[in-house]
C-alpha atoms as an extended CHARMM CRD file, in Angstrom:
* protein
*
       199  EXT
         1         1  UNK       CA            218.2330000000      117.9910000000      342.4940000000  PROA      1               0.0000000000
         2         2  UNK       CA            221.2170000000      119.9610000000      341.1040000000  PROA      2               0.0000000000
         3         3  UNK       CA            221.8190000000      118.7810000000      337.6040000000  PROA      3               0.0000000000
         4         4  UNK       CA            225.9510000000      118.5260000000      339.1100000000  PROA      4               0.0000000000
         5         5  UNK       CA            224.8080000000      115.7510000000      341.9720000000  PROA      5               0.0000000000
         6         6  UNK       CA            223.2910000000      113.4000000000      339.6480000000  PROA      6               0.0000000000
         7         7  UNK       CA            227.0490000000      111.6590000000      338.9330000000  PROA      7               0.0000000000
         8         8  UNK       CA            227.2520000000      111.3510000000      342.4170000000  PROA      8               0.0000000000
         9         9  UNK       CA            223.5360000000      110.0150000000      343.3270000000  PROA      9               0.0000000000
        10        10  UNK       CA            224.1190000000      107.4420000000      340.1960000000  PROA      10              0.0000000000
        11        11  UNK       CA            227.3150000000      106.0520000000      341.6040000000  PROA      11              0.0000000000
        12        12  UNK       CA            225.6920000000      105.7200000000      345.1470000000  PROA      12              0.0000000000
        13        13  UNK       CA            222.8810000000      103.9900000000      343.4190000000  PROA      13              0.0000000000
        14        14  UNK       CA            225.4400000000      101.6310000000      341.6200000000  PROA      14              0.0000000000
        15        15  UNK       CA            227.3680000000      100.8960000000      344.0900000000  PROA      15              0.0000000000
        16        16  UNK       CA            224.0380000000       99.9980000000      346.5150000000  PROA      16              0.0000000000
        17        17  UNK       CA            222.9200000000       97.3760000000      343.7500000000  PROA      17              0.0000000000
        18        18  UNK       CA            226.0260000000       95.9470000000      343.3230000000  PROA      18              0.0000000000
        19        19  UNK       CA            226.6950000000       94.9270000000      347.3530000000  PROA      19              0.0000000000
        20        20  UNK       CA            222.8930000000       94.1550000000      347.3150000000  PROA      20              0.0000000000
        21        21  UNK       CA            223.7060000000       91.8360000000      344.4960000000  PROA      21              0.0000000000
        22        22  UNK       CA            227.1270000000       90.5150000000      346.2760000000  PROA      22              0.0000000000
        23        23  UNK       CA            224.9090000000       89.6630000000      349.5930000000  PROA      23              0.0000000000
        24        24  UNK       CA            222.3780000000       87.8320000000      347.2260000000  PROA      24              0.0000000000
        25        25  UNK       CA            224.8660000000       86.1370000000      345.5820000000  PROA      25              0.0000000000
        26        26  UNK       CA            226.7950000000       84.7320000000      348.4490000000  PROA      26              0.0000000000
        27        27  UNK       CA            223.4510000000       83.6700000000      350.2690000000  PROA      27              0.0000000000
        28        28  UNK       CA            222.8950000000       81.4980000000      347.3590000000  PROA      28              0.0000000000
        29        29  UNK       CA            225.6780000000       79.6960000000      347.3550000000  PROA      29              0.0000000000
        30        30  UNK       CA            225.5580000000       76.2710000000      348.6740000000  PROA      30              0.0000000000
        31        31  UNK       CA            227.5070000000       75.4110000000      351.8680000000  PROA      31              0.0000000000
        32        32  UNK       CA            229.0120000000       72.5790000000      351.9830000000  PROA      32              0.0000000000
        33        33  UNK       CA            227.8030000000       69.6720000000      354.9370000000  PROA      33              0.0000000000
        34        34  UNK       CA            228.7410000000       66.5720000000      356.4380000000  PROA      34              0.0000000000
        35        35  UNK       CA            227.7320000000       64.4920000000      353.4620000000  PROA      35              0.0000000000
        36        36  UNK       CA            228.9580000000       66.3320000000      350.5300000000  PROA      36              0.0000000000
        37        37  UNK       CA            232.7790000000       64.4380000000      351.6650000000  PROA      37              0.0000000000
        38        38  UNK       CA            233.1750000000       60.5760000000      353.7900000000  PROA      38              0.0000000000
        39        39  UNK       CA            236.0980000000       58.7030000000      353.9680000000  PROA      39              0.0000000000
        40        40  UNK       CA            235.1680000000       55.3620000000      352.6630000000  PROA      40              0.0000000000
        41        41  UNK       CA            238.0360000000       53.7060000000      353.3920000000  PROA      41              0.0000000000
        42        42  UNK       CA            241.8770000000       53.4300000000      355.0940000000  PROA      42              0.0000000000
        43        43  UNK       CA            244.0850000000       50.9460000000      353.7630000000  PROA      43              0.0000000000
        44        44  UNK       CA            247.9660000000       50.5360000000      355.8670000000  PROA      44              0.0000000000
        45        45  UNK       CA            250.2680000000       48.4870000000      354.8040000000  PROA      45              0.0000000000
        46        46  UNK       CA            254.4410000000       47.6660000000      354.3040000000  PROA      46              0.0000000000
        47        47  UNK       CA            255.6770000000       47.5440000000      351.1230000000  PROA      47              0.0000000000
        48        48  UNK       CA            259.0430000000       48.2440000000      349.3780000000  PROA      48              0.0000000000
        49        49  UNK       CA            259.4280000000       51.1560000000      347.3760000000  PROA      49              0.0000000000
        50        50  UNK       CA            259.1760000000       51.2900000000      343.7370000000  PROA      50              0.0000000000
        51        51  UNK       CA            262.6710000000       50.8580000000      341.5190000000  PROA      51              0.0000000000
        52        52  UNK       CA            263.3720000000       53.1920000000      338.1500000000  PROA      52              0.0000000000
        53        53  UNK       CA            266.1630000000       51.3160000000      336.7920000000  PROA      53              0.0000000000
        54        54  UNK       CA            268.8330000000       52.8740000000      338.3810000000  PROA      54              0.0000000000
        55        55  UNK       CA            270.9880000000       50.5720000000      341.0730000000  PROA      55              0.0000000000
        56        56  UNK       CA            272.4260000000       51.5390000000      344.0320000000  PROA      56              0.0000000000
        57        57  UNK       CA            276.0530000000       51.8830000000      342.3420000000  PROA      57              0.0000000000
        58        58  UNK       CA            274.8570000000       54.7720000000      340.5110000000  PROA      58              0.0000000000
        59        59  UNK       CA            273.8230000000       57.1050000000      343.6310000000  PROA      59              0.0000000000
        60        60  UNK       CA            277.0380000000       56.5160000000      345.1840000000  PROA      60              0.0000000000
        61        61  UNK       CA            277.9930000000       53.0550000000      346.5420000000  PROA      61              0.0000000000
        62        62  UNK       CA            275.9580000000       49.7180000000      347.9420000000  PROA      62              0.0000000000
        63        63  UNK       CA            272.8890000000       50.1600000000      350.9610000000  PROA      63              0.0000000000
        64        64  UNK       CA            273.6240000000       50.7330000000      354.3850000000  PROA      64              0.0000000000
        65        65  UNK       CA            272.9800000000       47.7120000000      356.8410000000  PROA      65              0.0000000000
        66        66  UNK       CA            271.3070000000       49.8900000000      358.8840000000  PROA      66              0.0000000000
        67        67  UNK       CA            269.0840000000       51.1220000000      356.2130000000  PROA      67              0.0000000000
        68        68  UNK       CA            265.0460000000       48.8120000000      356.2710000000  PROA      68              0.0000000000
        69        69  UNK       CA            263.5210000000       48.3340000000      353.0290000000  PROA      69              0.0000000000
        70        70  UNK       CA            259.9250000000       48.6420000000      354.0110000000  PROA      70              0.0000000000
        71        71  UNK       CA            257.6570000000       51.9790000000      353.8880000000  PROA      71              0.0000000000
        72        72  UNK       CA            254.4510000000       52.3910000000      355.6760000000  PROA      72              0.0000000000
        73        73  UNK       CA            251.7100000000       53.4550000000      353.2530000000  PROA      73              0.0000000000
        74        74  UNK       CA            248.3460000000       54.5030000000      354.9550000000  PROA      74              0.0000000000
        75        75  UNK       CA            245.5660000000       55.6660000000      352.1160000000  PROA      75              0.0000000000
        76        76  UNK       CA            242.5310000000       56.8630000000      352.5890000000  PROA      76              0.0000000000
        77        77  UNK       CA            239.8000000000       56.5170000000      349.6410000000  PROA      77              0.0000000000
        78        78  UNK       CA            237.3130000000       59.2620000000      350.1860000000  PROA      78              0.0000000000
        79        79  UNK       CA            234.4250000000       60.6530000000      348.3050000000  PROA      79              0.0000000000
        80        80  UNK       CA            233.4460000000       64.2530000000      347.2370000000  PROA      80              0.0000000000
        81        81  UNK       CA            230.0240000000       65.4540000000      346.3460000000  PROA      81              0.0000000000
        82        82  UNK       CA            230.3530000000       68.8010000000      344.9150000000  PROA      82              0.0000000000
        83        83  UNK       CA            231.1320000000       69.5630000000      341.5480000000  PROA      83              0.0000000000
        84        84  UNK       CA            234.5430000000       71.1920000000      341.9190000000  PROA      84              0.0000000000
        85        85  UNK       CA            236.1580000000       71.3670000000      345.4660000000  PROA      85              0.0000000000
        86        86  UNK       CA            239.6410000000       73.2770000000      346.7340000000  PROA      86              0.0000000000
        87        87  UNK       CA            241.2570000000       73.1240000000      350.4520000000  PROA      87              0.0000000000
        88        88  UNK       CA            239.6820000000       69.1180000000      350.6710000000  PROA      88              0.0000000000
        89        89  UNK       CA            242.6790000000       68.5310000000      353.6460000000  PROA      89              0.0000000000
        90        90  UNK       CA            243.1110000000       64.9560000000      354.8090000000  PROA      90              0.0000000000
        91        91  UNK       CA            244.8950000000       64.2960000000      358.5130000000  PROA      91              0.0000000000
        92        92  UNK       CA            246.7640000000       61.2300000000      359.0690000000  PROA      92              0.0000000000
        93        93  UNK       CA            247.4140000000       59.9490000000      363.0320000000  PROA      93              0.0000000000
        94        94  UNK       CA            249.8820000000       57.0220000000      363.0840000000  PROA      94              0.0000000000
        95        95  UNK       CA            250.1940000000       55.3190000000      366.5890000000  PROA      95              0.0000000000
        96        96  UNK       CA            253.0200000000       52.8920000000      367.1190000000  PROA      96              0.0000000000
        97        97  UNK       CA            255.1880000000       51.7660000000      370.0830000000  PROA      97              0.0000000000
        98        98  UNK       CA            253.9250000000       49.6600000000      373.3670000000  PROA      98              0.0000000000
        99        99  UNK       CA            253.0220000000       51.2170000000      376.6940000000  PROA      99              0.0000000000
       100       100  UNK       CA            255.0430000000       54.2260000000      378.1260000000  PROA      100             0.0000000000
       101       101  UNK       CA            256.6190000000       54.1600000000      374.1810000000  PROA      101             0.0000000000
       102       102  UNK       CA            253.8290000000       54.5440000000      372.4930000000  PROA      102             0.0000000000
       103       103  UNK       CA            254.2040000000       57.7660000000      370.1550000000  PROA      103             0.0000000000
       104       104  UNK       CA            251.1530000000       59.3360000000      367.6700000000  PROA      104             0.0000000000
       105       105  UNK       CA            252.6710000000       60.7710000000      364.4650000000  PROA      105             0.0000000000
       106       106  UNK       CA            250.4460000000       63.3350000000      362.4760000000  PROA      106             0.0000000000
       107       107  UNK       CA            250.5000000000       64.9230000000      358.8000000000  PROA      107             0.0000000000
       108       108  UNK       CA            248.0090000000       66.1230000000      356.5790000000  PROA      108             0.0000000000
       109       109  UNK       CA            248.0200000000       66.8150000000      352.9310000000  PROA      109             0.0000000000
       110       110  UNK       CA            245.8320000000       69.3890000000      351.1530000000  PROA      110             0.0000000000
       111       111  UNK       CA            243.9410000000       68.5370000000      347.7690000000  PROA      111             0.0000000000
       112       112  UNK       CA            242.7510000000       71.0570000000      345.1370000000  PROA      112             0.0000000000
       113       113  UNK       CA            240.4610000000       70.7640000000      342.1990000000  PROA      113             0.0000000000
       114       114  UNK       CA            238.7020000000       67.9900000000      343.8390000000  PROA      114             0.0000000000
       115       115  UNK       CA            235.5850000000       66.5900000000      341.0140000000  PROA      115             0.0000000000
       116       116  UNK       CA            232.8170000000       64.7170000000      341.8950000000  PROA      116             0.0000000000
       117       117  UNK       CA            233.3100000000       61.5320000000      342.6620000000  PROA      117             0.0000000000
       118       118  UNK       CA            233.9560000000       58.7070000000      345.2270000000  PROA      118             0.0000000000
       119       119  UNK       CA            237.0090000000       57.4030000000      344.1160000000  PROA      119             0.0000000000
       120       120  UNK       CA            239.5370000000       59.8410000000      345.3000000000  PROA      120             0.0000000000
       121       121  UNK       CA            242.8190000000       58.5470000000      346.8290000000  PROA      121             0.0000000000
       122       122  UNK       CA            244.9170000000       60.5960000000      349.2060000000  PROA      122             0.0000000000
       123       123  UNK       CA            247.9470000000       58.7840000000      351.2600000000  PROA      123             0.0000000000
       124       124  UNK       CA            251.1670000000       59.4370000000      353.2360000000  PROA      124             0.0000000000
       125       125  UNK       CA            254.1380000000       57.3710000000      354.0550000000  PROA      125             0.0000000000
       126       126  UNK       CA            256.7840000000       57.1680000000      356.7180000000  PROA      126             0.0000000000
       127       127  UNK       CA            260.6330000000       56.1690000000      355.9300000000  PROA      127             0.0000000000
       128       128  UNK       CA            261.2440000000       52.1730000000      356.7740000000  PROA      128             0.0000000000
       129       129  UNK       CA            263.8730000000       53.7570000000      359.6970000000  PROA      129             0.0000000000
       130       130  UNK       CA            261.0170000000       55.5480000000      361.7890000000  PROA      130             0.0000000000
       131       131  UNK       CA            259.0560000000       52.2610000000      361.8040000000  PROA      131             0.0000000000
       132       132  UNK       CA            261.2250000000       50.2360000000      362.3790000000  PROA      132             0.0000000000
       133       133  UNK       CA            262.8890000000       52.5340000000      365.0710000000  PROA      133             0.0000000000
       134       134  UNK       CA            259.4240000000       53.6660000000      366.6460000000  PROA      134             0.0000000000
       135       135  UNK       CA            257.2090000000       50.9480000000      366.2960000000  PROA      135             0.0000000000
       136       136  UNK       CA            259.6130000000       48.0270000000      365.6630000000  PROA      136             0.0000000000
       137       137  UNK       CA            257.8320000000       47.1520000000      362.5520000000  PROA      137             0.0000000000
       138       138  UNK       CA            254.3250000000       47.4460000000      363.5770000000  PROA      138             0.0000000000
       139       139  UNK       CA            251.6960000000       49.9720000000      363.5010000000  PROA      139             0.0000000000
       140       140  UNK       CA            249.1600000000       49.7440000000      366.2100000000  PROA      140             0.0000000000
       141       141  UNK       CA            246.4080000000       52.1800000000      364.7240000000  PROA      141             0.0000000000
       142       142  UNK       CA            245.9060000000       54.3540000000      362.4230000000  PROA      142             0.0000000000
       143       143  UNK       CA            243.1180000000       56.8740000000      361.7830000000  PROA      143             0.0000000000
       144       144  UNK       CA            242.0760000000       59.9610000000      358.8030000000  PROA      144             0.0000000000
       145       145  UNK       CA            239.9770000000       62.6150000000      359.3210000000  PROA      145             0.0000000000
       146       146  UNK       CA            239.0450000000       64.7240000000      356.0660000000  PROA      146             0.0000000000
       147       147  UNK       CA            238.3960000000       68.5390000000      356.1550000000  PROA      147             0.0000000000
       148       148  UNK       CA            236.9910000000       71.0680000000      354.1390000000  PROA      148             0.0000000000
       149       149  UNK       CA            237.9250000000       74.8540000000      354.0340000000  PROA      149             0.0000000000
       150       150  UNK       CA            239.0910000000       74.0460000000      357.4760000000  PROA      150             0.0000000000
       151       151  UNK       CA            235.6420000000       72.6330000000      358.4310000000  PROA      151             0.0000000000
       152       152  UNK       CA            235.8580000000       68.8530000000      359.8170000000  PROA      152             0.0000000000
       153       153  UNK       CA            233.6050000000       66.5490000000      357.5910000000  PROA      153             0.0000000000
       154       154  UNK       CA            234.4240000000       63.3430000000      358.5230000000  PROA      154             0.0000000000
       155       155  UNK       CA            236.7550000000       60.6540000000      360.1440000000  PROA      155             0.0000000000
       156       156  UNK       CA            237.5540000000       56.9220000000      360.1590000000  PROA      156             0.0000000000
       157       157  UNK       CA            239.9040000000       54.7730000000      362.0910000000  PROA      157             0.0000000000
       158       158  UNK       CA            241.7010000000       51.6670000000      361.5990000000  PROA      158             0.0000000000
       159       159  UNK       CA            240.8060000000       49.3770000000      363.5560000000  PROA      159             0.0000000000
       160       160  UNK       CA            237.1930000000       50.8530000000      364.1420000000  PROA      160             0.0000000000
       161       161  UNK       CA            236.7500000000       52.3740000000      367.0150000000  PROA      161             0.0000000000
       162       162  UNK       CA            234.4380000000       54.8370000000      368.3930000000  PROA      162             0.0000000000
       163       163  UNK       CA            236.6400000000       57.1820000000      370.3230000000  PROA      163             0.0000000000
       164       164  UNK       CA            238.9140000000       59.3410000000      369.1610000000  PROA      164             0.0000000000
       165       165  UNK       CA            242.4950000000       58.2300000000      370.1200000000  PROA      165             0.0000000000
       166       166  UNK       CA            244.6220000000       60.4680000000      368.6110000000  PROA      166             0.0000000000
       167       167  UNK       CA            243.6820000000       63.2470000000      371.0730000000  PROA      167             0.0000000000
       168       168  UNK       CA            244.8140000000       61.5290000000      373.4650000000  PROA      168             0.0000000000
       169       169  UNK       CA            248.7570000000       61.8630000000      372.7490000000  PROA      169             0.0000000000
       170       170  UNK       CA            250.6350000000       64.8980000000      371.7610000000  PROA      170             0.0000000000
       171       171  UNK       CA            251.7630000000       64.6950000000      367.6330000000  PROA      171             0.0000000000
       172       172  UNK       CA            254.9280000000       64.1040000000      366.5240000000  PROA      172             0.0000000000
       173       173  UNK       CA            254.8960000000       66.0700000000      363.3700000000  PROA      173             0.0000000000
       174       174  UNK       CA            257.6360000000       65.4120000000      360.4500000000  PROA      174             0.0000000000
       175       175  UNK       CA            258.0520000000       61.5260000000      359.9600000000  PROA      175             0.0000000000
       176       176  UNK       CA            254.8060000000       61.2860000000      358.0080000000  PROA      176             0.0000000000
       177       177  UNK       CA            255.8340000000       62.0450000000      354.7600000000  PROA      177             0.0000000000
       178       178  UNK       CA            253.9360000000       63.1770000000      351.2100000000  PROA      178             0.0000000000
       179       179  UNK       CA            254.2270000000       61.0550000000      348.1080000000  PROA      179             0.0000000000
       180       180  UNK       CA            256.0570000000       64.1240000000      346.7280000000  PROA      180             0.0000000000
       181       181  UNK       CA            258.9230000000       63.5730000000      349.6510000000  PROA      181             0.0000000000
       182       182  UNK       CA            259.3930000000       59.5010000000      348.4630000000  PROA      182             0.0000000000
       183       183  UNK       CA            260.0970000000       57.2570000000      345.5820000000  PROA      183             0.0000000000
       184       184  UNK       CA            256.3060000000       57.1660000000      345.1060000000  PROA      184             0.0000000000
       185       185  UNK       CA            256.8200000000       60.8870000000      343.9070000000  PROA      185             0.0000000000
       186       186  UNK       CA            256.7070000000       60.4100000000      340.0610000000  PROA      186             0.0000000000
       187       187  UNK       CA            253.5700000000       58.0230000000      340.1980000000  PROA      187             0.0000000000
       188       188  UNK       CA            252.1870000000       60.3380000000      342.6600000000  PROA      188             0.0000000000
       189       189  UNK       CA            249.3490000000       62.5700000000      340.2010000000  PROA      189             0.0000000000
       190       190  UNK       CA            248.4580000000       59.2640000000      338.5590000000  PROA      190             0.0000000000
       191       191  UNK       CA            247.2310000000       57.9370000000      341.5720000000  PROA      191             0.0000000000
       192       192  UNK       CA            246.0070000000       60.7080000000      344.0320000000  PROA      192             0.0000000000
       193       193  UNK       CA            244.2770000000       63.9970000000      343.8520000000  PROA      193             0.0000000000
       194       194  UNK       CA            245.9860000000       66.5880000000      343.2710000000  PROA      194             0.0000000000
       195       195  UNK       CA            248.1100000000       68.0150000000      345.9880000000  PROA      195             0.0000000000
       196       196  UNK       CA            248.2140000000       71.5910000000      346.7420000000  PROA      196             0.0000000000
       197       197  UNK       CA            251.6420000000       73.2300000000      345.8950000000  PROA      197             0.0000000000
       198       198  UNK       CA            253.4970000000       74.4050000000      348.9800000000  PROA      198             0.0000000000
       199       199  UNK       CA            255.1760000000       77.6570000000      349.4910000000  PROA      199             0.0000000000
């Protein structure tokens, strides 16, 4: 070998260890199943939204009639068994309404720097106007499913039921709303995980 190829062999021989060492690496790192992430639990209920001291003359005059004082809140608790998780999305399916009105809302909120844990909180709300327009006050079902990295890991409905329900209606998407888009916003990273910043 010609003393001038041996910079060239070496970097071939570098660069050979290096992808075997990539390949090796990435084999050995744990994929994530069905039971590293459950959904322990869905909770739905009405409730008014929080006050900060500031009344209604100070925004710019008294409430509208027409305006309903109570939010739907649907929260899942859900549970996470790797150490540090990223992309942990949670899907929300609302279905209100009676017969040929019933309508299936949809919204999902992404979670980063998920720990350990089983106590992890997640939830979206929708504006006392669409429930009361759409459902007239009542909620008929709803149901969570949690994903990882885009990989479906688990789901839960309220009431229980084994079929899923939700593909059977087309989404309405915009009326479920994150904490960040309510009053709930500045108790919002007490409470949940955090939520992945938006573009």
């Amino acid at each position: 070998m010609k003393f001038r190829h041996i910079p060239i062999f070496l970097a071939v021989l570098m660069a050979s260890a290096f992808a075997v060492e990539q390949v090796n690496g990435q084999a050995a790192r744990p994929t994530a199943t069905a039971t590293d992430f459950r959904v322990r639990d869905i909770k739905k209920d009405l409730i008014k939204a929080p006050t900060y001291g500031a009344g209604t003359s100070e925004i710019g005059g008294g409430r509208p009639s027409t305006l309903h004082t109570d939010w739907l809140r649907i929260e899942a608790q859900f549970e996470s068994r790797p150490e540090w998780a990223d992309d942990v999305t949670v899907k929300f399916h609302v279905l209100m309404g009676d017969g040929a009105d019933r309508r299936l809302f949809s919204g999902e909120m992404t979670h980063i720097n998920v720990q350990k844990g089983q106590q992890h909180y997640s939830a979206m709300y929708m504006h006392p106007n669409t429930v009361r327009r759409f459902g007239n006050g009542r909620v008929v079902a709803v149901a969570v499913q949690l994903f990882y990295q885009g990989r479906l890991m688990d789901q839960r409905s309220e009431p229980t039921s084994n079929e899923r329900w939700w593909e059977k209606f087309s989404p309405t998407a915009g009326y479920v709303l994150s904490p960040l888009q309510t009053p709930w916003a500045p108790l919002a990273p007490e409470r949940y995980a955090p939520i992945k910043p938006t573009p």
